[in-house]
C-alpha positions as CSV (number, residue, x, y, z in Angstrom):
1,X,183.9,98.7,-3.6
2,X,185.8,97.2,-0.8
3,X,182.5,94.6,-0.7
4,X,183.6,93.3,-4.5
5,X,187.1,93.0,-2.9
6,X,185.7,90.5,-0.6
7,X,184.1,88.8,-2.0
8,X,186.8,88.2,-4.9
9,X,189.4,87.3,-1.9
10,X,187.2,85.2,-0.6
11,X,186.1,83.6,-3.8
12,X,190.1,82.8,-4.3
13,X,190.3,81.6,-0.9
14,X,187.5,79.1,-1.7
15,X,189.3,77.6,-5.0
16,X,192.0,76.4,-2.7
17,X,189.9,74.2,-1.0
18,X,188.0,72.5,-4.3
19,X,188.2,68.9,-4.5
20,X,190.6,68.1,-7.8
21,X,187.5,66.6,-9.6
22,X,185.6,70.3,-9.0
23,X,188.8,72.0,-10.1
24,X,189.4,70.2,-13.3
25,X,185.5,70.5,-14.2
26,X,185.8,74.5,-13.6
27,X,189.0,75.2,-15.6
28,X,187.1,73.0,-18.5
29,X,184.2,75.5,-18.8
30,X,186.2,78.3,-18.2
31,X,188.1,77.1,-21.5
32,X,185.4,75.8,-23.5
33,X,183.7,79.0,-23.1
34,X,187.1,80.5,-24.7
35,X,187.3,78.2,-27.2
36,X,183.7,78.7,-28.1
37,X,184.0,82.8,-28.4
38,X,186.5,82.2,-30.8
39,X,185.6,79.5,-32.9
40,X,182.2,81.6,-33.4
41,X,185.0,84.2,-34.7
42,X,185.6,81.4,-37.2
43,X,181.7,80.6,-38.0
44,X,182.4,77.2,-36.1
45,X,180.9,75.5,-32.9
46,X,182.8,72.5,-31.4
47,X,180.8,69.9,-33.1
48,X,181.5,71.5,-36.7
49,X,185.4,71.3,-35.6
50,X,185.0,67.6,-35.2
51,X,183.8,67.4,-38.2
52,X,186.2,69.2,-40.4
53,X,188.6,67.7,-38.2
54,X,187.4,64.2,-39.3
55,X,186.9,65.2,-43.3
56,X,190.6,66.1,-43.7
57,X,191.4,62.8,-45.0
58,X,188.6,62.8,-47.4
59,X,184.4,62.8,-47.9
60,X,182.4,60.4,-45.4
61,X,179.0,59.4,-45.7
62,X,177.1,61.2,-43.0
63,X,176.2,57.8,-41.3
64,X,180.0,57.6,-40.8
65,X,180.6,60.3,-39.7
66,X,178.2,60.6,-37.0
67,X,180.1,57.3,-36.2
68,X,183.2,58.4,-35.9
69,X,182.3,61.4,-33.9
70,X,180.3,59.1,-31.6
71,X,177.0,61.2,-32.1
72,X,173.2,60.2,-33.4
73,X,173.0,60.9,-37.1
74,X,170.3,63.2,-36.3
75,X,172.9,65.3,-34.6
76,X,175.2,64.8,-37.2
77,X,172.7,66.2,-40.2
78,X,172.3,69.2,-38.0
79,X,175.9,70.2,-37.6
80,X,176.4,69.2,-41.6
81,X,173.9,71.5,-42.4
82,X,175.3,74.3,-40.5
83,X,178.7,73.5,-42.1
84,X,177.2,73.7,-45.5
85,X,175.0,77.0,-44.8
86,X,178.3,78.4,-44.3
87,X,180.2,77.0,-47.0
88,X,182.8,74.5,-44.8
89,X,181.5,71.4,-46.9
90,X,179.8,70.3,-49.8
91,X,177.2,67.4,-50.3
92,X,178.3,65.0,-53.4
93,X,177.4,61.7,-54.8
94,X,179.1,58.9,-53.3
95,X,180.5,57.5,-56.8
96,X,180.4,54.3,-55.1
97,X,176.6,54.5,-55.1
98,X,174.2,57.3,-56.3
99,X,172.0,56.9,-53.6
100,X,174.0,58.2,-51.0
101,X,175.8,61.8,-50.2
102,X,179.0,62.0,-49.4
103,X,179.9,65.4,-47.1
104,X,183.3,66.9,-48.6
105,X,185.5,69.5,-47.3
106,X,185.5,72.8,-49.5
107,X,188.6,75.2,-49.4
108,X,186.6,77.1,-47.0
109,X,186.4,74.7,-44.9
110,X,189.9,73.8,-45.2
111,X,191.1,77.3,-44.3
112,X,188.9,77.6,-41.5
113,X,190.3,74.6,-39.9
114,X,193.7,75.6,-40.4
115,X,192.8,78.5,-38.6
116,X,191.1,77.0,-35.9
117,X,194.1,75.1,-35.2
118,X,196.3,77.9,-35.0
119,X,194.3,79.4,-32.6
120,X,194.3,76.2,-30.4
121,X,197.8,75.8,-30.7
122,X,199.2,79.3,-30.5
123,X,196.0,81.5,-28.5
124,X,197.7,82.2,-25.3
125,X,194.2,83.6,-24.4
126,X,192.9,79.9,-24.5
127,X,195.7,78.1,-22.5
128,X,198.5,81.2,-21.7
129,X,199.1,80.1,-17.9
130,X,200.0,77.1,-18.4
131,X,203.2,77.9,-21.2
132,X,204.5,74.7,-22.5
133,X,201.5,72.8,-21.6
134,X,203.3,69.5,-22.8
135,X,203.7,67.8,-19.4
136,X,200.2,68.9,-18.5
137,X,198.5,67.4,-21.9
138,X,200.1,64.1,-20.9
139,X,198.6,64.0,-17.7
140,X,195.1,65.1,-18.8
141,X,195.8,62.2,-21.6
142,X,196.8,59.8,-18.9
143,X,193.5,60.7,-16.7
144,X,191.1,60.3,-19.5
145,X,192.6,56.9,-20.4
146,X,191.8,55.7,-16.7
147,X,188.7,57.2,-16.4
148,X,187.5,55.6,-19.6
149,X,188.6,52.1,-17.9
C-alpha cells in the first residue's frame, strides 16, 4: 500500500505545478462528470437540461430551439425525442400553422427541472469546496466573456 500512497502524494504534488488553463479544464470534467451522475438520477443529460431550461417560457418550434441552444436540428430532434420518451415534453401543433410542432413542457418536465436546479444550486457534492461560490462565478463569468472576444 505504501506504492498507492505515492503515487497519490505525488499525483498532488503534480497539480501544483498545472498551468491555470490545465487546471480549469480538470476541475470542469471532474464536475461535469458530477453533474452528469446526477442528472441521470433525474432521467436528464446536459443537453435535455438546455432544453427544459429554454421551454420554461413557453413551446418552441424545434428549429428554434436548436437555435437557441446553438446546436444542429439533427441534434436537437435527438435530445427532443429523449425528452419525450420520458415524458419531459410534449409535441403540439403550432396554432400558428398546422404544419409545424411545437415541443411543450409537461408537468414532468417542469418538476424535473425544478429539481435539477435544486441540485445545482444546493448539491454540495457538485460544488461543496468552494462555499459561497459567488466571487468565483463572477470570475468564471468574466473569463468566458474574454475568451469569447
Amino acid at each position: 500500500m505504501a506504492g498507492e500512497e505515492d503515487t497519490t502524494k505525488s499525483t498532488e504534488e503534480g497539480i501544483t505545478s498545472w498551468p491555470t488553463g490545465r487546471l480549469l479544464s480538470a476541475a470542469a470534467r471532474l464536475v461535469e462528470q458530477r453533474w452528469t451522475d446526477r442528472l441521470d438520477a433525474l432521467g436528464l443529460s446536459h443537453a435535455g437540461l438546455i432544453v427544459l431550461h429554454t421551454l420554461r417560457g413557453g413551446a418552441l418550434s424545434q428549429r428554434e430551439l436548436a437555435r437557441r441552444c446553438q446546436v444542429t436540428d439533427q441534434t436537437m430532434s435527438r435530445t427532443l425525442d429523449r425528452l419525450q420518451r420520458a415524458g419531459h415534453l410534449e409535441r403540439v401543433t403550432d396554432p400558428a400553422d398546422a404544419r409545424r410542432q411545437l415541443a411543450r413542457l409537461t408537468e414532468a418536465g417542469r418538476q424535473a427541472h425544478r429539481q435539477a436546479d435544486r441540485l445545482a444550486r444546493e448539491d454540495t457534492g457538485v460544488l461543496g469546496a468552494l462555499g459561497n461560490d459567488s466571487a468565483f462565478r463572477a470570475q468564471l463569468i468574466t473569463l468566458i466573456e474574454r475568451l469569447r472576444g
